[in-house]
N, C-alpha and C positions, 0 to 999 in steps of 0.2 A: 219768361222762358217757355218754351212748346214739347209739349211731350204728344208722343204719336201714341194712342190708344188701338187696338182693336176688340171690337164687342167679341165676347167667349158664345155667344148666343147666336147663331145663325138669323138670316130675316125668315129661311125655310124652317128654320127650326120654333120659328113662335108662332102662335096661335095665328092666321090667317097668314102667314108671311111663305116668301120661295123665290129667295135672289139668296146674290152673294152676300158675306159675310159686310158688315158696316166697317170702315175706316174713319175714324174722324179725329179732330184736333182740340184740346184742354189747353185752353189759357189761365195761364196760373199769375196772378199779380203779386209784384215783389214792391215791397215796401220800401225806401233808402233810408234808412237810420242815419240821422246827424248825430254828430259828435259832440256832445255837452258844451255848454260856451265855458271860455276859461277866465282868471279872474287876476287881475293883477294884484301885489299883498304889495302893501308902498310903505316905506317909514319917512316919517316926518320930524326936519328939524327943529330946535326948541333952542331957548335961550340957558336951559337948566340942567338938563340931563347929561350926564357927565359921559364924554365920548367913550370910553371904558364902558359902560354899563350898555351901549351902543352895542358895542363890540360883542358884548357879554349873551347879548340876544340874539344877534343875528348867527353865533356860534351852537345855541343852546337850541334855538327854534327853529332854526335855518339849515344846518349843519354843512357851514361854512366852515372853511378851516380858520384859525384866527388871521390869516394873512390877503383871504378874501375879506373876511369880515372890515380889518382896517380899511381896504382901498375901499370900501360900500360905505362905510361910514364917512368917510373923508368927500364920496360922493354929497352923501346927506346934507353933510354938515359945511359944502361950497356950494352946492345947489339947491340946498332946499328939500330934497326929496331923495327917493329914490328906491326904483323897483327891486324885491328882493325876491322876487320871484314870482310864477305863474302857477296855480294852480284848482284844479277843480271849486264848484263855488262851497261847497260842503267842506274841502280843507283850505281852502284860502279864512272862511268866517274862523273855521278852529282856530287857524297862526292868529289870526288878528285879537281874537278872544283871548288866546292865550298871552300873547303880546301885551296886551291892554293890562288884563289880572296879574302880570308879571310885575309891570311896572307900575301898578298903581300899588300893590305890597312893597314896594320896594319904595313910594313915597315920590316917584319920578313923574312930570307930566307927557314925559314919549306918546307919541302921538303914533296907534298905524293903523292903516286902513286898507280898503279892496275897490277896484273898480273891474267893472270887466273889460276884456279885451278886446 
């Protein structure tokens, strides 16, 4: 961006100087800030963990209503996978952590993870 300056100092006004006043041009650099990368939170299906407790999570950590959570589990658990959402890499590790701690109390091996996007 350009901003038009002029000197408050005359060139007649300073010590050996007698013209007109100075004009000149400030270039000022702007920076582009990017936007954090984002992180995909995945759950992973398993041969053990009871599709209910699926559901149970992706309502409690996700806040899914239970009738998304069904049709995301039913994803999971005919594909293998599946993304339950995007976010920042600072709250994507939280879901995942907490995901993880949730179900290893609860004695489950649920599996979820993050990649980014």
């Amino acid at each position: 961006m350009l901003h038009r300056f002029q000197h408050t100092l005359s060139d007649k006004d300073a010590p050996g100087g007698g013209g007109d006043a100075d004009t000149g041009l400030l270039l000022e650099n702007k920076t582009k800030t990017q936007r954090p990368p984002l992180y995909k939170v995945l759950i992973l299906n398993d041969d053990f963990t009871p599709m209910e407790f699926v559901v149970h999570v992706l309502e409690r950590f996700f806040g899914m209503t239970h009738a998304q959570s069904f049709e995301l589990m039913l994803t999971v658990h005919k594909k293998g996978v599946a993304v339950v959402g995007v976010f920042s890499h600072e709250i994507a590790e939280t879901k995942v952590t907490q995901v993880m701690d949730f179900a290893r109390r609860h004695q489950h091996p649920l599996q979820c993870t993050m990649e980014k996007e």
